[in-house]
C-alpha positions as CSV (number, residue, x, y, z in Angstrom):
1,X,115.8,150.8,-6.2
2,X,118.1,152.2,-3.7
3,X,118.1,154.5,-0.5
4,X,119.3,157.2,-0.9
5,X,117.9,159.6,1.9
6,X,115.0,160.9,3.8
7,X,112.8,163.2,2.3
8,X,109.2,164.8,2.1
9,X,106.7,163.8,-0.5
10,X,102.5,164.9,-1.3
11,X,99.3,163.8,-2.4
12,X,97.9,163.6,-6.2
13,X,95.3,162.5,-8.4
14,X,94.8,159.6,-10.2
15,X,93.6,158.0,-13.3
16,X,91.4,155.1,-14.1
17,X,89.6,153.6,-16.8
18,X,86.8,155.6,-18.5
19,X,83.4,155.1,-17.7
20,X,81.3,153.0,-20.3
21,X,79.6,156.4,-21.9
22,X,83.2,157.7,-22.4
23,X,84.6,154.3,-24.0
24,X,81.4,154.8,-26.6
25,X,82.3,158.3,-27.7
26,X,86.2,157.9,-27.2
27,X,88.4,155.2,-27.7
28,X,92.2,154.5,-26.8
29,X,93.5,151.6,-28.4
30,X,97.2,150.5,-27.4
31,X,99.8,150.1,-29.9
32,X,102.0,147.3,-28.4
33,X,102.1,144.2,-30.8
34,X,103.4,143.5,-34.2
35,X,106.2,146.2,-34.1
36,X,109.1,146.3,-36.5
37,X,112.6,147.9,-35.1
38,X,115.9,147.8,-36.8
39,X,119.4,149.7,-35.2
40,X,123.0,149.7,-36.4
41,X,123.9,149.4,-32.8
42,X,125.2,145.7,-33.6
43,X,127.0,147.3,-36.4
44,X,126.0,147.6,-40.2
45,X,122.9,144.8,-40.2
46,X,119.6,146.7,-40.7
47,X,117.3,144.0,-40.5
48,X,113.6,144.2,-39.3
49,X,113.1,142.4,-36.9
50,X,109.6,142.1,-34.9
51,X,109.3,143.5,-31.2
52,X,106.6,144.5,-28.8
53,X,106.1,147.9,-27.2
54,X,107.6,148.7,-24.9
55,X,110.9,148.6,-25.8
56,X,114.6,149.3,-25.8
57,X,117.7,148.5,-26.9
58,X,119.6,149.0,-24.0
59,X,118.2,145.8,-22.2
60,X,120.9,143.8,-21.6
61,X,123.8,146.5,-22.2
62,X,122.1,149.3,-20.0
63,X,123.9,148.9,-16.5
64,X,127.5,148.9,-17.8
65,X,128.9,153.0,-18.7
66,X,129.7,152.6,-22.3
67,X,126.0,151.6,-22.9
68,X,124.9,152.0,-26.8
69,X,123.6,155.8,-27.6
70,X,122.7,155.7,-31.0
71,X,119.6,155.5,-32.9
72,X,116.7,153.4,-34.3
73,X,113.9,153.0,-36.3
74,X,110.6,151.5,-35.5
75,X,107.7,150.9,-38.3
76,X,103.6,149.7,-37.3
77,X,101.2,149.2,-39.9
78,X,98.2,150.4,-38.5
79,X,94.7,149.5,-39.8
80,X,92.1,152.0,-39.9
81,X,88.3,151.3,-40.4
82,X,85.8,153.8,-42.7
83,X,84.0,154.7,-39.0
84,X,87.4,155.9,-37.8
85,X,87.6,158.4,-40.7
86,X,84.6,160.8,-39.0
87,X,86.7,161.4,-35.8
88,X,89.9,162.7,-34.8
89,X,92.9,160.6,-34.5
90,X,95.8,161.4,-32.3
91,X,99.2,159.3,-31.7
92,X,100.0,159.7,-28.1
93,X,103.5,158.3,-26.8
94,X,103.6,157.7,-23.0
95,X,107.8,158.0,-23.9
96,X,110.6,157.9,-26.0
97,X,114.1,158.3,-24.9
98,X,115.5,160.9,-26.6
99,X,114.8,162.3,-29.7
100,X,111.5,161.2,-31.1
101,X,110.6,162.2,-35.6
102,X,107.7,160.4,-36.1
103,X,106.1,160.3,-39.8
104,X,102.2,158.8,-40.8
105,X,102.5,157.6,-44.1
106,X,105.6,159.4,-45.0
107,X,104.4,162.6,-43.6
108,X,106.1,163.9,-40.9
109,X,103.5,164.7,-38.2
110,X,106.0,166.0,-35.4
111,X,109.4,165.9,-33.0
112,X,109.8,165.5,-29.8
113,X,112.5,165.9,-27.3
114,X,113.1,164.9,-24.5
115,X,112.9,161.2,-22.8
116,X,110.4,161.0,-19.6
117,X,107.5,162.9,-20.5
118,X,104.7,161.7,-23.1
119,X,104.0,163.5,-26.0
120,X,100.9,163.6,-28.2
121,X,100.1,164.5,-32.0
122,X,97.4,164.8,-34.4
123,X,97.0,162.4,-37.1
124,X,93.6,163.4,-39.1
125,X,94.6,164.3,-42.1
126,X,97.5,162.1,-42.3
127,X,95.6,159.3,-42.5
128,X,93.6,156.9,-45.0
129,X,91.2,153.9,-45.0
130,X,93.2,150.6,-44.2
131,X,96.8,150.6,-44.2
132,X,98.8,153.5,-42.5
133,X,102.5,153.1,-42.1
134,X,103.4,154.8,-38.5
135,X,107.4,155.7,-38.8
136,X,109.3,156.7,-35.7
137,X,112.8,157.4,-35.8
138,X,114.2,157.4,-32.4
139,X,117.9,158.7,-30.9
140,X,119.4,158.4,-27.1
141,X,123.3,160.0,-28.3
142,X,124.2,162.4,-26.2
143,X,122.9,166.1,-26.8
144,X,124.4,169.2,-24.7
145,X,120.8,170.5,-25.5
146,X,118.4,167.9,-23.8
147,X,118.5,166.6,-20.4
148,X,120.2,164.8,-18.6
149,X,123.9,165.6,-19.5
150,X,125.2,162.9,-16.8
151,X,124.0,161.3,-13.9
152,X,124.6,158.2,-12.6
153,X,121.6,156.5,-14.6
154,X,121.7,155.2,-17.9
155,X,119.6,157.1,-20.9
156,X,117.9,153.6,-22.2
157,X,116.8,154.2,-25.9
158,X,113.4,153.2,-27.7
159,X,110.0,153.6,-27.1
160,X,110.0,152.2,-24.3
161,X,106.7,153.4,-23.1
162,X,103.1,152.5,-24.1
163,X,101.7,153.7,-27.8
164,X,98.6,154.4,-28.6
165,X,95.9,155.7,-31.1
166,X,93.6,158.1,-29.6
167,X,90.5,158.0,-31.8
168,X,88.5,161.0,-30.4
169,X,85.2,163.1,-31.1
170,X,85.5,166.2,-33.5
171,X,84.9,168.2,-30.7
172,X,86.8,166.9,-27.1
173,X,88.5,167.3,-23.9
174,X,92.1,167.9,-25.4
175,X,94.6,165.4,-25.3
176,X,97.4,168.3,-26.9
177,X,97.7,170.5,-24.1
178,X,101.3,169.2,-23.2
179,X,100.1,165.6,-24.1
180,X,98.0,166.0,-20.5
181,X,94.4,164.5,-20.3
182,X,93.4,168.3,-20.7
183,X,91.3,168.3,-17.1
184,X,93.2,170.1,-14.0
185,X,91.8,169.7,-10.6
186,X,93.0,172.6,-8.4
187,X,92.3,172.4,-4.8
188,X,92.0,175.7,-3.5
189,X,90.9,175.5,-0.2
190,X,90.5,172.0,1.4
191,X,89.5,170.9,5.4
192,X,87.8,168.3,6.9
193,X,84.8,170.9,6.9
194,X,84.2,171.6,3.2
195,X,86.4,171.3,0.1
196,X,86.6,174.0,-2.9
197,X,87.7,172.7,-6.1
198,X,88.3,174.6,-9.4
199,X,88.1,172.0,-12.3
200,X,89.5,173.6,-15.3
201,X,88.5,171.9,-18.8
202,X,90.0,172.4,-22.2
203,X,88.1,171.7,-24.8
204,X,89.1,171.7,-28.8
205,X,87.1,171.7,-31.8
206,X,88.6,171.9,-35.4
207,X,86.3,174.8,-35.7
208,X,84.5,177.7,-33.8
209,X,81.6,175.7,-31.9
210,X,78.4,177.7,-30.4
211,X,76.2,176.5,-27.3
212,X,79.4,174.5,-25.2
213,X,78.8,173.5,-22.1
214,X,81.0,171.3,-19.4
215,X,79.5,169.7,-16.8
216,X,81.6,168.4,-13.7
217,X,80.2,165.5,-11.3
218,X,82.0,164.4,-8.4
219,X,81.2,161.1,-7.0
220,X,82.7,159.4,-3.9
221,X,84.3,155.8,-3.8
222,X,80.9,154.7,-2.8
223,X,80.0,155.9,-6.1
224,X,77.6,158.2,-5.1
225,X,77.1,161.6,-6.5
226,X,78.8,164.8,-4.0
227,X,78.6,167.7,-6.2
228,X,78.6,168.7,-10.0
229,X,78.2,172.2,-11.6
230,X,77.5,173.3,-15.1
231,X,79.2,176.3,-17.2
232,X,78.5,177.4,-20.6
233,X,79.7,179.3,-22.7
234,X,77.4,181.0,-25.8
235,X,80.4,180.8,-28.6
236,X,83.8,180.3,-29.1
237,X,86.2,182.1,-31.2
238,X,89.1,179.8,-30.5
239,X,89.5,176.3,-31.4
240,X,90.1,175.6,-27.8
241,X,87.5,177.2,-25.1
242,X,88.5,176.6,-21.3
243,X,85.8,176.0,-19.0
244,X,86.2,176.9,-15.3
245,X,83.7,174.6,-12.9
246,X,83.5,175.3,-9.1
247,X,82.4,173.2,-6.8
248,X,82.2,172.3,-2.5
249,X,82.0,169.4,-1.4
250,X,81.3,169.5,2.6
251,X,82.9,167.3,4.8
252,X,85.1,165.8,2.3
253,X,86.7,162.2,2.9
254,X,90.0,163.1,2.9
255,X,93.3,161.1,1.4
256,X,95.0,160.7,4.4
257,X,98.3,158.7,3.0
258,X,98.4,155.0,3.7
259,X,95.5,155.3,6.3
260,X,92.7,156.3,4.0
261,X,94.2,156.7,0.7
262,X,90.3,157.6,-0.9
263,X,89.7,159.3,-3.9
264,X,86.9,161.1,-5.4
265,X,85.8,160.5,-9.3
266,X,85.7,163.5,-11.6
267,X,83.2,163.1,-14.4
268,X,83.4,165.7,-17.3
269,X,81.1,165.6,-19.8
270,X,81.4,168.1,-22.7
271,X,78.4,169.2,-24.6
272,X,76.9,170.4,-27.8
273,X,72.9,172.0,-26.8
274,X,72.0,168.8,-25.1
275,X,74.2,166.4,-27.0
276,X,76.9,164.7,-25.0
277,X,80.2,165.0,-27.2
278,X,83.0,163.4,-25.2
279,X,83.3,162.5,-21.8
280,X,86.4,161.9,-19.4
281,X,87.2,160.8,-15.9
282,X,89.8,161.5,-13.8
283,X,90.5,161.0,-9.6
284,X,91.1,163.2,-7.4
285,X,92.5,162.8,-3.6
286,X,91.2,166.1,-1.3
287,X,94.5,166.5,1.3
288,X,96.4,169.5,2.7
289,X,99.5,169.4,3.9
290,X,102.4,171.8,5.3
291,X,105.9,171.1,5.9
292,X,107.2,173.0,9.5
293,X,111.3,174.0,9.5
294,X,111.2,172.3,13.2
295,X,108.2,169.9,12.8
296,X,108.6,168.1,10.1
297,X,105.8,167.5,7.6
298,X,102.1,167.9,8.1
299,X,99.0,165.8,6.5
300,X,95.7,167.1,7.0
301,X,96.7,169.0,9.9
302,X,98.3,166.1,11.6
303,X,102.4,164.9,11.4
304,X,103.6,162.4,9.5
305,X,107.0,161.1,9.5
306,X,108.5,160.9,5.5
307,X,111.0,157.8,5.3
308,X,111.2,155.8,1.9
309,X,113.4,155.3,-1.1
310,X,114.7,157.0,-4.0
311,X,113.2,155.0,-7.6
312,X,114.7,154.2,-10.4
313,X,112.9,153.1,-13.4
314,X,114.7,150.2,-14.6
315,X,114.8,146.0,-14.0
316,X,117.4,143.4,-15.1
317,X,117.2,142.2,-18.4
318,X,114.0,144.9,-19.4
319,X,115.9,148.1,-19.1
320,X,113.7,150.9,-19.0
321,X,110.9,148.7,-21.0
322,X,109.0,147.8,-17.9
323,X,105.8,146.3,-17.6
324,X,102.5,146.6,-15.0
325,X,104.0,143.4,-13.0
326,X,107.2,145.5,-12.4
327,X,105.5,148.4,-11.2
328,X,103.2,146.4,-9.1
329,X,106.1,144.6,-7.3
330,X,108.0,147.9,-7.4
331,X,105.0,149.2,-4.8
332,X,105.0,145.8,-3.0
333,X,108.2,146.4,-1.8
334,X,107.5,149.7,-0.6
335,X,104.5,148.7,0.8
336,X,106.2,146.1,3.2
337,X,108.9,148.1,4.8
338,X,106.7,150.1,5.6
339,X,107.7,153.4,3.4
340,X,105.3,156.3,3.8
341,X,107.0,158.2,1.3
342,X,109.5,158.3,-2.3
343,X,111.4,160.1,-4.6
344,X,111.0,159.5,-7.8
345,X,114.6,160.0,-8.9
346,X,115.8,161.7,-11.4
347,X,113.4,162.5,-13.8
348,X,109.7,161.6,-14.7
349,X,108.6,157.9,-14.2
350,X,105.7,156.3,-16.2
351,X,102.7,157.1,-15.2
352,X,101.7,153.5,-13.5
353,X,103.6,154.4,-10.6
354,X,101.8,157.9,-10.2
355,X,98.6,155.8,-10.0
356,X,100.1,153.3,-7.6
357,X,101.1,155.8,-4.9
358,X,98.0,157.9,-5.3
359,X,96.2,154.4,-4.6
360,X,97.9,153.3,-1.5
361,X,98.6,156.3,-0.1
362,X,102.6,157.2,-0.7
363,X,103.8,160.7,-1.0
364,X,105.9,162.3,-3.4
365,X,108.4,164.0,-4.2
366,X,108.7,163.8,-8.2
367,X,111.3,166.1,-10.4
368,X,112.8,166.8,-13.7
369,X,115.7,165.6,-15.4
370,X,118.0,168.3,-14.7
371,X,121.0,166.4,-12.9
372,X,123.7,167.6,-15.1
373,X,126.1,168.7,-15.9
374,X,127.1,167.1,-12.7
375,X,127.5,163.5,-11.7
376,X,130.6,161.4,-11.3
377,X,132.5,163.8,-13.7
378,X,132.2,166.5,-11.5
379,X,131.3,168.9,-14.0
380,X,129.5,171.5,-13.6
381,X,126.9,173.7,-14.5
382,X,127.3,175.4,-18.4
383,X,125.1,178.6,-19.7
384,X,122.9,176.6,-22.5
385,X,119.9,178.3,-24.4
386,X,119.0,175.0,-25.6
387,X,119.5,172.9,-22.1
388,X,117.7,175.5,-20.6
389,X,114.5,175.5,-23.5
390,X,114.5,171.9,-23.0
391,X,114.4,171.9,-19.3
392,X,111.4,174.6,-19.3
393,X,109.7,171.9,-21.6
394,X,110.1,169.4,-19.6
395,X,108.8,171.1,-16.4
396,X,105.9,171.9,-18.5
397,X,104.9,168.2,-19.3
398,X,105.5,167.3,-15.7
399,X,103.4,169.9,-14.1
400,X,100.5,169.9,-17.0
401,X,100.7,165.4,-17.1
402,X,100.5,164.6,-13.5
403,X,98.8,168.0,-12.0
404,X,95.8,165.8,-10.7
405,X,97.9,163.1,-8.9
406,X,96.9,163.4,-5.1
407,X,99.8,161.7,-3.8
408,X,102.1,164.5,-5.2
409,X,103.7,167.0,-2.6
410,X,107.0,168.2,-3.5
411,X,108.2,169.6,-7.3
412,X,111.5,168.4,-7.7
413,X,114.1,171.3,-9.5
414,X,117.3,169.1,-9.7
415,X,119.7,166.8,-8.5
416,X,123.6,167.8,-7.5
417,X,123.7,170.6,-9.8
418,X,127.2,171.4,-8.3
419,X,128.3,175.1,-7.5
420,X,132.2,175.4,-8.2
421,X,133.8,175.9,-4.9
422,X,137.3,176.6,-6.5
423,X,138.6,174.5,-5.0
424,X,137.5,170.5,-5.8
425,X,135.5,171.4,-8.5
426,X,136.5,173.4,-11.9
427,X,135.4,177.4,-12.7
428,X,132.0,176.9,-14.7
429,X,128.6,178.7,-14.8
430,X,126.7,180.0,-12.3
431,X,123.4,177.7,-12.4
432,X,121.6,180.1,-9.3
433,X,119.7,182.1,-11.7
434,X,118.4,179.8,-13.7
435,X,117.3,177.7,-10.6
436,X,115.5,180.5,-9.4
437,X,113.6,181.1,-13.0
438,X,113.0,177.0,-13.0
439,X,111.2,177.8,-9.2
440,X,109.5,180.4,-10.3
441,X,107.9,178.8,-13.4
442,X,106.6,175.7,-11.3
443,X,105.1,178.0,-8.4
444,X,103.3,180.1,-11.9
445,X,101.8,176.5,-12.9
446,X,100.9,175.1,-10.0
447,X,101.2,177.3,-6.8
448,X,99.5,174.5,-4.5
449,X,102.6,172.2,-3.8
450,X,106.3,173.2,-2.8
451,X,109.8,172.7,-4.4
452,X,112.6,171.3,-3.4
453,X,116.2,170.2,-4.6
454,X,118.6,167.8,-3.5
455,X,122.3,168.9,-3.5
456,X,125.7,167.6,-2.3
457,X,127.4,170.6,-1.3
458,X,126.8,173.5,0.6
459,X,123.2,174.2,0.5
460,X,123.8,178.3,1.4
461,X,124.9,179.0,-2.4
462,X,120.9,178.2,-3.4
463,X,119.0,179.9,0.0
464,X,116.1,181.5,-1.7
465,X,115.8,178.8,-4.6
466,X,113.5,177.1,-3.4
467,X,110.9,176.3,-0.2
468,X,112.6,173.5,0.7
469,X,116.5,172.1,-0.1
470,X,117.7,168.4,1.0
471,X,120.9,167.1,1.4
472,X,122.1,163.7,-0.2
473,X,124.5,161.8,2.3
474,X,126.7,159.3,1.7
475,X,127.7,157.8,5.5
476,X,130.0,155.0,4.3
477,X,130.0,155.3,1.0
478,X,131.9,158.4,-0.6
479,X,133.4,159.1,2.7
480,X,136.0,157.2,4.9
């Protein structure tokens, strides 16, 4: 970790483990032993050899520049039961850096790009009773269509994020809507008074179902039951039927940061007539907040100063292949200087840390890869359908994966997309447009938190861009 500024953060929710019901009618079973990954990155030897997941081959050769991009295979024999066969089976990656083709039995069951965000598929009718071979083929070399295209971070490859087999009801919440848990918790008007919630839940079916129903319980740390609300909906022509549930909960316990970081418990429960089909639960932290140009930042009507770090998502010897004992010492350190806030720099980071913050109480401010062309090179900004499709994507998975996280403020756009000045940097592209359309496109997904950018040079070329702009300083550093 290092610091790297001062900055604003915010509130958002978080998950935990299902409930008991759920574990009966769902099950997520983690992929992380008896994996088989070979690499020509020690030249021409292509020998299996057996690793765990998480994993990358960037461990020990990850902090130097000329780190290996190249590609890998990875191979799990995955055993399926006769019981399993009468659900839905889904492979959900929490990440693979960059390029992910991942076959079931030599059927190739979907691509991925990209190397933060998770990414989920559906396996049902790839698979067969006992033996399934899962295949990934996996590539970090540089692509001028997926970001990053430089930073000063390295681009570890592998899956180097959890794996694992989503065995699910034929009818559930869905886990395909950007790989998200398919459950969004908006907060549309929240006080110390009363708090309205909108709890949106998609649910899929391989068919048209008749007589759904989702019904939404709120229950307080205590456990004890707030609110819950009931819609139905007679038919459904689509596969996938959104249900809308609104509830008020009066005088709400709010998250108040590292005071009274408390969250509510959202209970879904999807239904057939009377039959309970699937259930899910997610957390949710009630806040507002409001950022003030000569102020400063505002939690539940009341200032709080932001000071904290900037995180990278690495440790020495593991790479990017971290582990819940690095992420809890990560937050232990945060914890005792005292941070109140941090920027998770400069991309997505696994979703541990997301529950950590939204636990005890840190804001943040949480962004997308899109920190190149830039960097050390100086380069700047190129016109790139492809870089441009990709960063869209990956604003998607961010927005849609970690929508409920209370302790989520700020939407991050980029970081040091340079403007050429023509005079230290080269003539290239004019990134202001697209900024703007990357702004716009989080504000249509989630209107309820701000954006924000960090830049190195003058901060006028992007007024308008966004509601809020930082400045990265480097007193001491990069200047005499």
């Amino acid at each position: 970790m290092y610091i790297r500024m001062k900055f604003i953060i915010v509130v958002v929710l978080c998950l935990f483990p299902f409930l008991q019901s759920s574990a009966q009618l769902r099950q997520n079973l983690l992929l992380d032993q008896e994996w088989e990954f070979r690499s020509d990155k020690d030249g021409n030897n292509l020998t299996w050899e057996k690793v765990t997941v998480p994993h990358t081959w960037n461990a020990t050769d990850g902090l130097t520049p000329d780190y290996y991009r190249g590609t890998g295979e990875y191979r799990y024999h995955l055993n399926i039961l006769p019981e399993m066969l009468k659900q839905r089976a889904f492979l959900r990656f929490e990440a693979v850096s960059q390029v992910a083709d991942v076959f079931v039995n030599g059927i190739p069951v979907g691509n991925h790009k990209g190397s933060f965000n998770a990414f989920c598929f559906e396996i049902t009718s790839s698979l067969k009773k006992g033996d399934n071979l899962i295949e990934v083929k996996v590539s970090n070399r540089l692509d001028n269509d997926i970001a990053p295209l430089s930073g000063d971070f390295t681009v570890f490859g592998g899956i180097y994020r959890p794996v694992s087999l989503l065995v699910l009801p034929k009818t559930c919440v869905t886990p395909l809507d950007y790989a998200s848990s398919g459950v969004y918790i908006h907060q549309n008007k929240v006080d110390s008074k009363q708090a309205e919630l909108s709890v949106v839940t998609k649910v899929n079916s391989n068919k048209a179902e008749k007589d759904l129903s989702v019904k939404t319980s709120v229950f307080n740390a205590k456990g004890q039951l707030v609110g819950n609300c009931i819609t139905r909906k007679a038919s459904g022509k689509d596969e996938t039927v959104e249900f809308v549930n609104k509830l008020n909960i009066k005088q709400p316990v709010l998250w108040n940061g590292k005071k009274s970081p408390h969250l509510y418990r959202v209970f879904i429960e999807v239904m057939k007539g009377n039959t309970v089909v699937d259930t899910l639960s997610q957390y949710a932290g009630l806040r507002y907040y409001s950022v003030d140009a000569q102020k400063g930042f505002f939690l539940n009507g009341k200032y709080l100063n932001l000071y904290g770090f900037c995180r990278h998502e690495d440790v020495k010897g593991k790479g990017s292949a971290l582990q819940q004992e690095d992420y809890d010492k990560d937050i232990s350190l945060i914890k005792e200087v005292g941070a109140t806030a941090m920027r998770l720099a400069h991309y997505p980071h696994a979703e541990p840390m997301y529950d950590l913050c939204d636990q005890n109480g840190i804001i943040l401010w949480t962004e997308i890869p899109m920190c190149g062309p830039g960097g050390y090179a100086y380069t700047g900004y190129l016109h790139n359908k492809g870089f441009e499709d990709n960063a869209r994507q990956s604003l998607k998975e961010l927005v849609y994966q970690k929508f409920n996280h209370p302790s989520i403020c700020f939407w991050g756009i980029f970081n040091e997309l340079l403007i050429t000045d023509t005079k230290k940097f080269q003539e290239y592209d004019n990134p202001v447009p697209f900024v703007r359309e990357i702004n716009e496109l989080y504000k249509k997904l989630d209107p309820s938190r701000l954006t924000a950018f960090a830049t190195c040079v003058d901060q006028t070329n992007y007024l308008g861009c966004s509601d809020l702009i930082a400045w990265n300083k480097y007193f001491g550093w990069k200047t005499s």
